[in-house]
N, CA, C and O of each residue as an XYZ file, in Angstrom:
608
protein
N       0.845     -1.177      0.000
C       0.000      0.000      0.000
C       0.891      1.242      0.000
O       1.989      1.335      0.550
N       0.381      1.989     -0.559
C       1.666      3.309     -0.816
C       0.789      4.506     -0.453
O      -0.394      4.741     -0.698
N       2.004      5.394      0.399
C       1.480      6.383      1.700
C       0.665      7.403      0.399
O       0.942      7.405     -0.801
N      -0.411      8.231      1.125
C      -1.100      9.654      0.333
C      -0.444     10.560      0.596
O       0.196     10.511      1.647
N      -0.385     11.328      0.035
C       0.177     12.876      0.238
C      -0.464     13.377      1.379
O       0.271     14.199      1.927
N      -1.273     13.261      1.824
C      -1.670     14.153      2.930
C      -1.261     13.069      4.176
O      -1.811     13.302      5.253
N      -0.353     11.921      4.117
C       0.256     10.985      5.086
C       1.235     12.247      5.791
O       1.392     13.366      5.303
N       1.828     11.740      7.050
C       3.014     12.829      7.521
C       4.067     12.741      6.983
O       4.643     13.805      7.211
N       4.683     12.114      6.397
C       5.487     12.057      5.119
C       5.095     12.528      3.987
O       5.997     12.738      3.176
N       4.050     12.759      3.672
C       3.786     13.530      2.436
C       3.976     15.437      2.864
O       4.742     16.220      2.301
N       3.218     15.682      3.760
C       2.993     16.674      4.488
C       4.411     17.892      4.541
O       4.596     19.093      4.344
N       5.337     16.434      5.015
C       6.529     16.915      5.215
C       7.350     17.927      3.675
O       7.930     19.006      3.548
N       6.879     16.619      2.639
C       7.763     16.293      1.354
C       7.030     18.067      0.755
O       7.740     19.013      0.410
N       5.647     18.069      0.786
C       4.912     19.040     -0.061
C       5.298     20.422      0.702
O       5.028     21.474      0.122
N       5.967     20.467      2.081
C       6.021     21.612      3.070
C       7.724     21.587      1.961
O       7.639     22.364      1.011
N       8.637     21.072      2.017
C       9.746     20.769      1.632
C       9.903     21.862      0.378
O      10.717     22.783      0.445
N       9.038     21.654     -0.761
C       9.053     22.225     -2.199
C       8.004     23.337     -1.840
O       7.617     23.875     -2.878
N       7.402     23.873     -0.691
C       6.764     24.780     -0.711
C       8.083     25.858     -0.146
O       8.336     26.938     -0.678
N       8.531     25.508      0.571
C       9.934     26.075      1.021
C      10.869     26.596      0.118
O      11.606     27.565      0.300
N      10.784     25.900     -0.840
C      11.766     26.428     -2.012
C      12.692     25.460     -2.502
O      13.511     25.569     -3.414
N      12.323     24.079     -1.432
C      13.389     23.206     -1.993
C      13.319     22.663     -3.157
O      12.255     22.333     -3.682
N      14.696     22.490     -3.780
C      14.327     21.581     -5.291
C      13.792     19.916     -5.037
O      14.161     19.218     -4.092
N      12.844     19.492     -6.122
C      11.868     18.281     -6.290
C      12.870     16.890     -5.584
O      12.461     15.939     -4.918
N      14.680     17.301     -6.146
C      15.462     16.698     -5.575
C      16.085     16.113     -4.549
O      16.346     14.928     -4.345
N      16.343     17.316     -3.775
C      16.277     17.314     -2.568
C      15.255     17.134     -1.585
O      15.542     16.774     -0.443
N      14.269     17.324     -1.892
C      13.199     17.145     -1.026
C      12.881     15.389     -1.075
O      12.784     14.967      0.076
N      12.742     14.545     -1.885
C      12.840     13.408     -1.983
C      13.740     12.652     -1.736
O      13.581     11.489     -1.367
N      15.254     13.445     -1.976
C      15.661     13.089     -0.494
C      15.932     12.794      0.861
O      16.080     11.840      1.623
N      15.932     14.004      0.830
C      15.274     14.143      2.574
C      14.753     13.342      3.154
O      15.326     12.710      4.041
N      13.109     13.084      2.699
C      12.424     12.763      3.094
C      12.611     10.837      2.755
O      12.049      9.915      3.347
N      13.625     10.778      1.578
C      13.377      9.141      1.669
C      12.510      8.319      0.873
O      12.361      7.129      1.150
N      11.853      8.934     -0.218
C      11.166      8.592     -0.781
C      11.619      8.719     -2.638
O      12.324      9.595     -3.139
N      11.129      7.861     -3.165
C      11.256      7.915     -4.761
C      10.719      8.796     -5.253
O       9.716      9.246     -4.700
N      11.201      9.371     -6.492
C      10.508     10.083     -7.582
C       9.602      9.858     -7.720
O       8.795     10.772     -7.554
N       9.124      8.616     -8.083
C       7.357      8.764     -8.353
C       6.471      9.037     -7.693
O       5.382      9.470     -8.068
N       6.957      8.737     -6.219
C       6.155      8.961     -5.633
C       5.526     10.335     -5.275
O       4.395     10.781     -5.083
N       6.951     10.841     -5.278
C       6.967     12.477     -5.601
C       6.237     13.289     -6.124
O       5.784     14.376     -5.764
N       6.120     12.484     -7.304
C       5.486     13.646     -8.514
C       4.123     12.837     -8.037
O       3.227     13.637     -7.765
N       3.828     11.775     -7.907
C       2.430     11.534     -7.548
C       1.524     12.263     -6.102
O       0.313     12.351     -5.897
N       2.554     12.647     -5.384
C       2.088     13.605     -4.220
C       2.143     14.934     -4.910
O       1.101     15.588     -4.857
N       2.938     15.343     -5.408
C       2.766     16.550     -6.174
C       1.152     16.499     -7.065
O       0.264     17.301     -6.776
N       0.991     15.523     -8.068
C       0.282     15.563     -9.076
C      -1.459     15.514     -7.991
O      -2.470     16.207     -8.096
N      -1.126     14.417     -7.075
C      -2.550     14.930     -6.097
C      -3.229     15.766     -5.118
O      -4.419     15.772     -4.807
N      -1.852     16.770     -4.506
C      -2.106     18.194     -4.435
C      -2.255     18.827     -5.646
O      -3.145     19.635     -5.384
N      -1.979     18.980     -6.747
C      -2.284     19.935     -7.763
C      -3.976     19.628     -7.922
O      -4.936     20.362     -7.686
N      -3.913     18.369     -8.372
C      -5.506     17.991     -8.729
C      -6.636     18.424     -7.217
O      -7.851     18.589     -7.321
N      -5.813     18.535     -5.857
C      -7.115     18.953     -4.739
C      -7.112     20.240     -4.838
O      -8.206     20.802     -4.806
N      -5.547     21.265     -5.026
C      -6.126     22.707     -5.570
C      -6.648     23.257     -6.547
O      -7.217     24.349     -6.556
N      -6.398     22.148     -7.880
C      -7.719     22.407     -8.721
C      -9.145     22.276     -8.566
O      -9.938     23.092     -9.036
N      -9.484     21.225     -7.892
C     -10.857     20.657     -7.458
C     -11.598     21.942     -6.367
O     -12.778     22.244     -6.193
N     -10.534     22.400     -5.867
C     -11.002     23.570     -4.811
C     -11.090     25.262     -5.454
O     -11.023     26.372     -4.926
N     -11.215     24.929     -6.403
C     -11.245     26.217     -7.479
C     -10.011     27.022     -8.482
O     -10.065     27.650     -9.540
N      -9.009     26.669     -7.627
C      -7.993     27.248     -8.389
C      -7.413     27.243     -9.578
O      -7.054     26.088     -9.810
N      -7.084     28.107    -10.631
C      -6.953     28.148    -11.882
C      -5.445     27.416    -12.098
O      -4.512     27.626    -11.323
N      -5.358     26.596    -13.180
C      -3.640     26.015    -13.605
C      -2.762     27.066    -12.779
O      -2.081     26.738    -11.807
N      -2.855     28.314    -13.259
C      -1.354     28.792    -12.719
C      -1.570     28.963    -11.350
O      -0.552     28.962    -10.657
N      -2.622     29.107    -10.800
C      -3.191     29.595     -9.399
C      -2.599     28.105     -8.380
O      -2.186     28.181     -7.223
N      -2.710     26.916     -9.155
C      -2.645     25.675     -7.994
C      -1.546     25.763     -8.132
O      -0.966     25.882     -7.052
N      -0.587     25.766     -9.413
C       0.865     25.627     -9.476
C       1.900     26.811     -8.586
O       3.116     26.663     -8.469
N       1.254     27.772     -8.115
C       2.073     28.636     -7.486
C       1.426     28.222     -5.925
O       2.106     28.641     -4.988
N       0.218     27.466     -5.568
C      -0.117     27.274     -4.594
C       0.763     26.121     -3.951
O       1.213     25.943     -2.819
N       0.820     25.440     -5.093
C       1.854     23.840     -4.810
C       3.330     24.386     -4.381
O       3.892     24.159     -3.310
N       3.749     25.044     -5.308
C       4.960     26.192     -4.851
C       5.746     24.908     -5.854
O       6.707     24.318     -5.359
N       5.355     24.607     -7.004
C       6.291     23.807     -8.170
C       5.617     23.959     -9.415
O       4.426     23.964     -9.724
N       6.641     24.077    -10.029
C       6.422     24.232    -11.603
C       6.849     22.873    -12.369
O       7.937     22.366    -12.096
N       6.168     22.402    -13.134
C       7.210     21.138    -13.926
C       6.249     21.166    -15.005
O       5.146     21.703    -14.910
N       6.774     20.459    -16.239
C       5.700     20.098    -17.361
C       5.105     19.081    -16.928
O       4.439     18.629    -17.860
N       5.011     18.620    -16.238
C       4.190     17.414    -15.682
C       2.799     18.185    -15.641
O       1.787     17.784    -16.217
N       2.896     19.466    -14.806
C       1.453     20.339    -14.795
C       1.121     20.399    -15.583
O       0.003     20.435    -15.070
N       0.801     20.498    -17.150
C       0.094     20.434    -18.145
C      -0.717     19.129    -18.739
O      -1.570     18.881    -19.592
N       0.092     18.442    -17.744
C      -0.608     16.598    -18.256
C      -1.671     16.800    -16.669
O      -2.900     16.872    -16.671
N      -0.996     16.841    -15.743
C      -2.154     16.827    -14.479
C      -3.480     17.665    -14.896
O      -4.615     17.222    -14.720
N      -3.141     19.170    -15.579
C      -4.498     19.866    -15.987
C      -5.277     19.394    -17.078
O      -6.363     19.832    -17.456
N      -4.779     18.691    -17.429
C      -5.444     17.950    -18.457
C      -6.293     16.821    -18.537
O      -7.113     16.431    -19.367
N      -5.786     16.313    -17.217
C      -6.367     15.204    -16.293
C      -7.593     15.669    -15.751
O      -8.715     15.228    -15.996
N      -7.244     16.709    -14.902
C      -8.504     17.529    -13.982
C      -9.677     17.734    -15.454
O     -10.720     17.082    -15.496
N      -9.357     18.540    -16.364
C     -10.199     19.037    -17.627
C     -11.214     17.458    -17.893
O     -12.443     17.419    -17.826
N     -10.648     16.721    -18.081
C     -11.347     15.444    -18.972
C     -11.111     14.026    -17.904
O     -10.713     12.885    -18.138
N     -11.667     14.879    -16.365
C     -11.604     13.881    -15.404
C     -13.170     13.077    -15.587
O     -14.010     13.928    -15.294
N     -13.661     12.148    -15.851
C     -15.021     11.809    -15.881
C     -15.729     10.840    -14.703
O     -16.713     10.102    -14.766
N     -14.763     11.173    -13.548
C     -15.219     10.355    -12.236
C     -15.339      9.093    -12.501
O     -16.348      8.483    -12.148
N     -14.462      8.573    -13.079
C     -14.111      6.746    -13.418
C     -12.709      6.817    -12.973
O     -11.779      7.547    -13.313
N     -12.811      5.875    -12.133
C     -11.140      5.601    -12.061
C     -10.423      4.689    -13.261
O     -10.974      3.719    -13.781
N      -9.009      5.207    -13.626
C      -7.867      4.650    -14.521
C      -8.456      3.073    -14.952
O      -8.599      2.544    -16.054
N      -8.655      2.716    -13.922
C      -8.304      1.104    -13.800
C      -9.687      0.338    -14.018
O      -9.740     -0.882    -13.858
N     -11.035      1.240    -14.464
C     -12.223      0.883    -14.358
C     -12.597     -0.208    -16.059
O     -11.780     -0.046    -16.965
N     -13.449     -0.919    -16.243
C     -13.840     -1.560    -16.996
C     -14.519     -0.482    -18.010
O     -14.579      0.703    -17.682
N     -15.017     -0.935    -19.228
C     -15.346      0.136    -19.870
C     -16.653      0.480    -19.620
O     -17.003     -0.554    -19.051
N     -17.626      1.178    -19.630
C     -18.841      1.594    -19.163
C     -19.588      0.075    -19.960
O     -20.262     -0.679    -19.258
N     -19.387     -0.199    -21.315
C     -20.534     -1.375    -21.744
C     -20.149     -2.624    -21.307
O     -20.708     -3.511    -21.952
N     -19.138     -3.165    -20.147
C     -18.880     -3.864    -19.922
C     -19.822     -4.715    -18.432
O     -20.153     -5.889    -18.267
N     -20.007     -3.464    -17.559
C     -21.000     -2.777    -16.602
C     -22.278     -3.217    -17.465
O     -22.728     -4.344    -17.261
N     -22.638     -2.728    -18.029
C     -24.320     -2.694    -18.638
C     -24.541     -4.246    -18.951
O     -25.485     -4.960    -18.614
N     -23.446     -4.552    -19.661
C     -23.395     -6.388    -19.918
C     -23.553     -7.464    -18.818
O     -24.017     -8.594    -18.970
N     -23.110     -6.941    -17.757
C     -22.795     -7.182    -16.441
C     -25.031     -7.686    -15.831
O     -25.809     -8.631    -15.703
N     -24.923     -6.111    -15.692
C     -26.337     -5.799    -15.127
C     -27.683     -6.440    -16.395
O     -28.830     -6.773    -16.097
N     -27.247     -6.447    -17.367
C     -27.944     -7.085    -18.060
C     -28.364     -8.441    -17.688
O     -29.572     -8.612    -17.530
N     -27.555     -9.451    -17.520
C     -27.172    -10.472    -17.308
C     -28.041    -11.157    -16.280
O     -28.852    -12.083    -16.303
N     -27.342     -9.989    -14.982
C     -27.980    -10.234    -13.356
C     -29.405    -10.013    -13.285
O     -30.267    -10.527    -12.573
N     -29.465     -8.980    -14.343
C     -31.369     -8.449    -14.186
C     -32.012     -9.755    -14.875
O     -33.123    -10.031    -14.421
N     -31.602    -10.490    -15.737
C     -32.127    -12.118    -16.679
C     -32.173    -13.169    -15.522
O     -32.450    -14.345    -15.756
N     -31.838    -12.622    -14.024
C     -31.554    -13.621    -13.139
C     -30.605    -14.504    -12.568
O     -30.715    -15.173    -11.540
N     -29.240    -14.387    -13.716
C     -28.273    -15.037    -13.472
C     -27.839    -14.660    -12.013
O     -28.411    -13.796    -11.349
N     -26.693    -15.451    -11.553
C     -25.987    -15.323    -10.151
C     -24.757    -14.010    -10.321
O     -24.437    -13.524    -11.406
N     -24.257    -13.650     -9.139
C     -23.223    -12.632     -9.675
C     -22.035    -13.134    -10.171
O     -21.229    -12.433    -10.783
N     -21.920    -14.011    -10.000
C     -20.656    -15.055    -10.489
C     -20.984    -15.038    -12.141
O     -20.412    -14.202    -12.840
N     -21.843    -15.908    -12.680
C     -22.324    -16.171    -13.654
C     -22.561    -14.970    -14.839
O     -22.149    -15.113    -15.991
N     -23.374    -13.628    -14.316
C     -23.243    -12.431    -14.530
C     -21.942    -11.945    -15.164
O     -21.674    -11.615    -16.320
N     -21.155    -12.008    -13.948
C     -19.587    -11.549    -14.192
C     -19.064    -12.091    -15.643
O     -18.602    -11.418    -16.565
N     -19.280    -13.568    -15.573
C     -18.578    -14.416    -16.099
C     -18.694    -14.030    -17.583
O     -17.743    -13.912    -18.356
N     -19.755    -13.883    -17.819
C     -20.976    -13.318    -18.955
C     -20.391    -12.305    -19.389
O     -20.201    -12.292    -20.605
N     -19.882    -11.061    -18.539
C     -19.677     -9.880    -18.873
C     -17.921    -10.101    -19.142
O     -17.297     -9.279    -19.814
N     -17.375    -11.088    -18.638
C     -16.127    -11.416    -19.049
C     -15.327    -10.497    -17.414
O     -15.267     -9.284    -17.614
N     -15.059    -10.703    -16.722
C     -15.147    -10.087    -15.365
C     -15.357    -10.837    -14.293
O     -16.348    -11.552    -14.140
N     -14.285    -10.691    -13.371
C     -14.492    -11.440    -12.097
C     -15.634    -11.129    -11.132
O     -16.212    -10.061    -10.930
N     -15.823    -12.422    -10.551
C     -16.849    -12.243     -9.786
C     -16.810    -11.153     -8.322
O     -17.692    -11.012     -7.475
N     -15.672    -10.591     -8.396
C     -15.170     -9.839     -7.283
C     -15.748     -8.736     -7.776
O     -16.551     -8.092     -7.100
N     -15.336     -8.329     -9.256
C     -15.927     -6.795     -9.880
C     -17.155     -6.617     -9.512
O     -17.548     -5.598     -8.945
N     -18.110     -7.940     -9.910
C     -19.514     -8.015     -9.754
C     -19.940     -7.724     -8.248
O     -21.029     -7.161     -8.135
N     -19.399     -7.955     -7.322
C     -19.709     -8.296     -5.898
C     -19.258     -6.706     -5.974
O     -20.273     -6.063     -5.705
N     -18.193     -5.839     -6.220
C     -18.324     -4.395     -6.086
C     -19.222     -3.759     -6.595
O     -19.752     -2.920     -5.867
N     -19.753     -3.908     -8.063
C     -20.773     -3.207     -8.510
C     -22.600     -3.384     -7.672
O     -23.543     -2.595     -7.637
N     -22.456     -4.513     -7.223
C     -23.356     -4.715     -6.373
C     -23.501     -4.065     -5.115
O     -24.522     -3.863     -4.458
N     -22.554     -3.832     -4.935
C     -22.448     -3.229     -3.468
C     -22.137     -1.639     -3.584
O     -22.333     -1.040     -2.526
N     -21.685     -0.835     -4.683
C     -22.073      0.137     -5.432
C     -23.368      0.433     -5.409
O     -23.727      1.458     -4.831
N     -24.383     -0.487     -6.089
C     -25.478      0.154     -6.306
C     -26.452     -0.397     -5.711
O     -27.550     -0.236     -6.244
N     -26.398     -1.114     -4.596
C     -26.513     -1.100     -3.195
C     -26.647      0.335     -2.262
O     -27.689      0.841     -1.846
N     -25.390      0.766     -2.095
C     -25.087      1.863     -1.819
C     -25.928      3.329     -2.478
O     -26.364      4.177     -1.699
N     -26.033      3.434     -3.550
C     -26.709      4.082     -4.590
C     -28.485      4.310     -4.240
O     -29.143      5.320     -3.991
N     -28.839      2.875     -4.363
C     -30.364      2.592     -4.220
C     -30.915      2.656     -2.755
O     -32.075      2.382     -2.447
N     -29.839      3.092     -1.813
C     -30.249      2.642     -0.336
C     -30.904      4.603      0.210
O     -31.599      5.003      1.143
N     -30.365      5.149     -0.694
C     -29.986      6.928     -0.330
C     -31.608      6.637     -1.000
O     -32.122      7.704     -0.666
N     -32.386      6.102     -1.508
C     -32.918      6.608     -2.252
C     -34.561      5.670     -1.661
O     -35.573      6.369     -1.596
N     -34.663      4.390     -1.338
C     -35.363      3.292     -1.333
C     -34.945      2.908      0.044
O     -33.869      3.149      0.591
N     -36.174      2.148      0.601
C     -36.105      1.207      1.795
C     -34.976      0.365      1.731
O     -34.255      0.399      0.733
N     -34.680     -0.571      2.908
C     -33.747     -1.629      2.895
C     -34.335     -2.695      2.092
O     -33.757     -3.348      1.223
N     -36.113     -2.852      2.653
C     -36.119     -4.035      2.028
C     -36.118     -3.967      0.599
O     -35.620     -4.823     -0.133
N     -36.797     -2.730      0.160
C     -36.938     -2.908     -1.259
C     -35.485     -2.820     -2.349
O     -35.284     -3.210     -3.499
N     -34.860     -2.288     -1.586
C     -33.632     -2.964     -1.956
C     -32.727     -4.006     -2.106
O     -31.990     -4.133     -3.084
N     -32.763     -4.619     -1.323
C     -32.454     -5.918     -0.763
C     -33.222     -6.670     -1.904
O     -32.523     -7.162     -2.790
N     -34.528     -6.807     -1.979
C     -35.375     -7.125     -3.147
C     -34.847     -6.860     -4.581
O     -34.514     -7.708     -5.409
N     -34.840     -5.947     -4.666
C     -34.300     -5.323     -6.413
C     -33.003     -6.011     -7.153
O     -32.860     -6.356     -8.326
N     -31.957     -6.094     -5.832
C     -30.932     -6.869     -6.021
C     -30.820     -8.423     -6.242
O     -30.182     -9.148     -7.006
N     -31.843     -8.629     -5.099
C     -31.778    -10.319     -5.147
C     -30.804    -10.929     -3.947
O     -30.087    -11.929     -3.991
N     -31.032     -9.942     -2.806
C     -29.740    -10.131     -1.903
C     -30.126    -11.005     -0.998
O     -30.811    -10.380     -0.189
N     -30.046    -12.274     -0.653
C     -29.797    -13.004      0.544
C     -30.237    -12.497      1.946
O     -29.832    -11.505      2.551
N     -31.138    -13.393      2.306
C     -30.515    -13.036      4.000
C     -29.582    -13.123      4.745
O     -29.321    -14.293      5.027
N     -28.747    -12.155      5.344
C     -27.332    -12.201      5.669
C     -26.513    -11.801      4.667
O     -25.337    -11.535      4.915
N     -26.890    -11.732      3.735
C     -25.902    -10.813      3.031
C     -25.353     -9.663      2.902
O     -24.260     -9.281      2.484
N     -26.724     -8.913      3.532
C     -26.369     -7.053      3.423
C     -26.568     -6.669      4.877
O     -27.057     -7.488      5.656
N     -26.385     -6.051      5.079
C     -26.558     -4.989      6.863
C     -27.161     -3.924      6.392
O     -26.936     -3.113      5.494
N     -28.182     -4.136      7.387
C     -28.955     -2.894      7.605
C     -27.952     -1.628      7.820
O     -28.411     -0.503      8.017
């Protein structure tokens, strides 16, 4: 598991280059790799963008300049609240297709080409989703969830 920037080691590293230190030294210091670096860098830039601040506004807030900032703003621009690592949206629909025909979530998955683990998250996703919105039971219902499966 690899520390967040807002860890006390990150804290330290981002106080470090707010100081004036070079990207270098500060990852020194502190003991940590380059990537990780620029990845604590790149997720303070993206929380002072998210908090209003304009490209040059977060980059003087971060107290670093690199061309890396033009790929991070670019990120923020054409962020679509999917993470990197997500399946493609019709892969999901294939998924729920499947489960709504009755299949099991295993079977579902299998269908959609996808582990049954993905399935057991998307379930519990929209679980989560339908609960803000609908009773327990009728949720619990919609899904097809077991007794003992979900918590009140």
């Amino acid at each position: 598991m690899h520390q967040q920037f807002d860890s006390p080691t990150g804290v330290r590293f981002l106080a470090f280059i707010r100081e004036g230190r070079s990207f270098r030294q500060s990852v020194q210091l502190i003991g940590i790799g380059k990537e990780t670096g620029y990845r604590w860098l790149r997720d303070e830039y993206l929380r002072f963008r998210g908090e209003g601040l304009d490209h040059v506004q977060a980059q003087t807030q971060l107290g670093f300049t690199s061309s890396n900032a033009e790929n991070w703003n670019e990120r923020f621009l054409n962020d679509d609240g999917r993470h990197h690592r997500q399946v493609d949206p019709t892969v999901e629909e294939a998924f729920w297709s499947s489960y709504a025909s009755g299949m099991s979530v295993g079977a579902a998955g299998a269908s959609a080409g996808v582990k049954h683990t993905t399935g057991y998250r998307w379930v519990y996703r929209r679980f989560v989703e339908l609960r803000k919105l609908s009773s327990f039971t009728q949720v619990v219902k919609e899904l097809r969830l077991l007794p003992g499966t979900s918590v009140k």
